[in-house]
N, C-alpha and C positions, 0 to 999 in steps of 0.2 A: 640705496642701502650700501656701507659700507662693505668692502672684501674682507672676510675674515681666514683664518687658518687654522690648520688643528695642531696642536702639539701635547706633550704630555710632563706633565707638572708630580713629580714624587711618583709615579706609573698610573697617573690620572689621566685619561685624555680631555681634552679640554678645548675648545673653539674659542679663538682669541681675535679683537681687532687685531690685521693686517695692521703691521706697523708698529704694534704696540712694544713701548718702552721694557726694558729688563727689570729697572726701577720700579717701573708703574707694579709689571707684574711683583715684585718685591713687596711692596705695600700693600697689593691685592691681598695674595696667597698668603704669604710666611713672613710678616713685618720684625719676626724677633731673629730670624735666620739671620746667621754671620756666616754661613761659609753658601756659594752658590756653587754648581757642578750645573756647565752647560756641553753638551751631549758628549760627557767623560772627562771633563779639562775644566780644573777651575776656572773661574770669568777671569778675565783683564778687561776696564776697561768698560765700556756699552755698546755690547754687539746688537745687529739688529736681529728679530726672530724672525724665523724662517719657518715655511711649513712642514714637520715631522721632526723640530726640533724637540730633546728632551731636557728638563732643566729639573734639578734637585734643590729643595732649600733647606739646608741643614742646621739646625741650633746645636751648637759643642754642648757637649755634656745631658742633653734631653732626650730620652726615647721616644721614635713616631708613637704617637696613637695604636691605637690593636687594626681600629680600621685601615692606616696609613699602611701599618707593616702586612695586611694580609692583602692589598696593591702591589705590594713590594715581590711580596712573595709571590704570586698568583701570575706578575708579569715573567720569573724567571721560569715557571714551571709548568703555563698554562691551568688555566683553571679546573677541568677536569682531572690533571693528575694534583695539582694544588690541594683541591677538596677532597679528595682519598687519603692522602697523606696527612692530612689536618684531621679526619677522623679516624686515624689509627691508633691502636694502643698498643706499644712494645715494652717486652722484656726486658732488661739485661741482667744476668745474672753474671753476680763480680766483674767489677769497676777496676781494674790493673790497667794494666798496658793495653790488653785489647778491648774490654770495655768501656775504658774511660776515651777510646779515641772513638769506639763505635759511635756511642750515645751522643759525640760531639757530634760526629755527622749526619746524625740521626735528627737532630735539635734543628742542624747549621738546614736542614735539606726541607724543613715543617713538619715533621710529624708530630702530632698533637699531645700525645697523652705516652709519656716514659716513665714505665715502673723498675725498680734498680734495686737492685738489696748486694749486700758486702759486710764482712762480719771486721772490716779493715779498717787500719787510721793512714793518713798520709806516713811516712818513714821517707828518709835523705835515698836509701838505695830503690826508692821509686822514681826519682826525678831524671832518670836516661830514658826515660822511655813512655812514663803516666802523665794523660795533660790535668796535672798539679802544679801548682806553685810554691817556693820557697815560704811567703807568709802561710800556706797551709798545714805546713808540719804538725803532725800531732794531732788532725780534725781526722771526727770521722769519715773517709772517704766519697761516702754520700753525700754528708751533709756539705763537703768540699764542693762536690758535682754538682751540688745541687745549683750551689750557689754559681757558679762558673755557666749553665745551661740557661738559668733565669740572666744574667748579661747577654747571653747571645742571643736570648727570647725571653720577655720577661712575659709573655700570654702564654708560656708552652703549662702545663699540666704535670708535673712532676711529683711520684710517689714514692718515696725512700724509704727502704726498710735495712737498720743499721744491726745485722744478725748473722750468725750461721746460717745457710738454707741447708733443707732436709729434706727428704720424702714426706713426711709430714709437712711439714710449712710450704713447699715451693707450690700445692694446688692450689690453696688459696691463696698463697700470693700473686702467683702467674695467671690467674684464672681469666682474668678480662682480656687474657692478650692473644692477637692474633698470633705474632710469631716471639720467641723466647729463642735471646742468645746465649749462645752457651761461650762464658770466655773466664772459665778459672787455671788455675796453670795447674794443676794436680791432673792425673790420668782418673785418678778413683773418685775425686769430683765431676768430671766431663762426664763418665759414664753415670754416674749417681743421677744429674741433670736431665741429663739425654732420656734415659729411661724411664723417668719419674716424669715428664712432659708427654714421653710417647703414649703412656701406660696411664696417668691418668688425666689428660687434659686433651679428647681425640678430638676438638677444633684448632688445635695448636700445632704451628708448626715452629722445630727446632731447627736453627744455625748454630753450629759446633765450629771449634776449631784444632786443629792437629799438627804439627811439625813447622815452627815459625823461628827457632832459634836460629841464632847467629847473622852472618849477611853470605846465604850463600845467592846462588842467583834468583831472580826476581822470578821470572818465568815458572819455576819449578812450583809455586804456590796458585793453586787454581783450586775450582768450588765444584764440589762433585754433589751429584746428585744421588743419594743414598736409597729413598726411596721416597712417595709421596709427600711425607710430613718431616722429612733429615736430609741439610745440605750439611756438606762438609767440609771444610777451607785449611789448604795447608800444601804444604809438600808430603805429607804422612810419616816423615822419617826425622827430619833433624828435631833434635832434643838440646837443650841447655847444659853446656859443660865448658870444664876451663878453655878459655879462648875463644868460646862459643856462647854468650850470654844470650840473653835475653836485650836486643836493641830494638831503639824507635823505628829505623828505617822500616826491618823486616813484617816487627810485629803489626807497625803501619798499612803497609801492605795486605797483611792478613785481616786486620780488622776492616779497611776499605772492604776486602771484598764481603766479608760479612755484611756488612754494611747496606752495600750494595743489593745483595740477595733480598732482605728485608726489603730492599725499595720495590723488589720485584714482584714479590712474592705480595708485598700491597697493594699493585696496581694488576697484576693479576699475569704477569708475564710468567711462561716458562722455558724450561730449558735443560737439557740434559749434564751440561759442565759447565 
């Protein structure tokens, strides 16, 4: 009996004749791929395989399978937090600067099911800072999002609601979700949110955000822990003012760790700050 080897094909592991051709596997696997990636380096060439090689077969322009991408996904994040993260359902409430970066990371990381509501259209003084595009001007923000989350996953589960939220609308809309971000730039909307999540949705936990203008130092924005169901993210102090806007870098930062918290608080981590 021939020697064989294992390597992994798209995050598939796979036992392969020893020896076997790059081509051959070409023909096997993905006959319509044009781009190969053998373990991070496009091919040059026909190298031979090796055992614990990893090789990717890419077609330009076509999305893996659902099967292919939850490989994909399951190999960077191990399977156990993979599957927790894929049955989660989050919040965001208002898509700006730090919702629209949350929810990217949120998608880019698998979590399954984002529900988003924004009473907003794209505008030119959102593009410093909101991941928007210039052909988006003028769309509703969500349905902007929407579109942009379905490229980066088109299996993810996406619920958009294109309105004001209120104390009346935000229970039912928020109702399925573990955790609700809270990321509108208004002080009298953050508190509106905050309360209305604490007060009537007690399987819900809130991520708030607080003091993210301008580029003061990075360090100063950290996630405090308020009480059991209220984290906090911010420096608590700086506000938007001349010379002081509202930038991608900072609010980036603030939204990662929003973000972040969410990944935590799904897999079941805690932490005091």
């Amino acid at each position: 009996m021939g020697r064989h080897v294992k390597i992994r094909i798209n995050e598939q592991c796979i036992e392969v004749d020893a020896g076997v051709s790059l081509d051959e596997l070409h023909r096997r696997f993905r006959p319509d791929a044009d781009v190969i990636i053998l373990n991070g380096f496009p091919v040059a060439g026909e190298p031979a395989i090796r055992e614990g090689d990893e090789l990717f077969f890419i077609t330009r322009g076509v999305s893996p399978s659902r099967e292919e991408l939850e490989y994909l996904m399951m190999a960077r994040h191990t399977p156990g937090v993979h599957e927790k993260l894929k049955l989660a359902t989050v919040g965001i409430a208002g898509v700006g600067g730090l919702g629209s970066a949350v929810v990217t990371a949120l998608a880019r990381v698998g979590v399954g099911t984002l529900i988003i509501a924004d009473f907003d259209v794209v505008e030119p003084s959102n593009l410093n800072r909101q991941h928007y595009f210039v052909d988006q001007l003028g769309m509703p923000k969500v349905e902007a999002l929407t579109a942009t989350l379905c490229r980066i996953n088109p299996y993810l589960t996406v619920h958009s609601h294109h309105l004001m939220l209120t104390p009346d609308n935000i229970p039912d809309i928020f109702r399925p979700c573990r955790v609700v971000v809270e990321a509108f730039d208004r002080a009298e909307m953050k508190s509106m949110l905050v309360e209305t999540v604490l007060t009537e949705l007690p399987e819900t936990v809130a991520v708030a955000a607080s003091g993210l203008a301008g580029y003061g130092p990075n360090n100063d924005i950290v996630t405090r822990k308020i009480s059991d169901r209220f984290w906090l993210v911010g420096d608590m102090v700086s506000a938007a003012a001349p010379g002081a806007g509202l930038m991608a870098p900072r609010v980036g930062i603030a939204a990662s760790h929003q973000a972040n918290q969410v990944v935590r608080i799904i897999l079941g981590e805690a932490e005091e700050r």
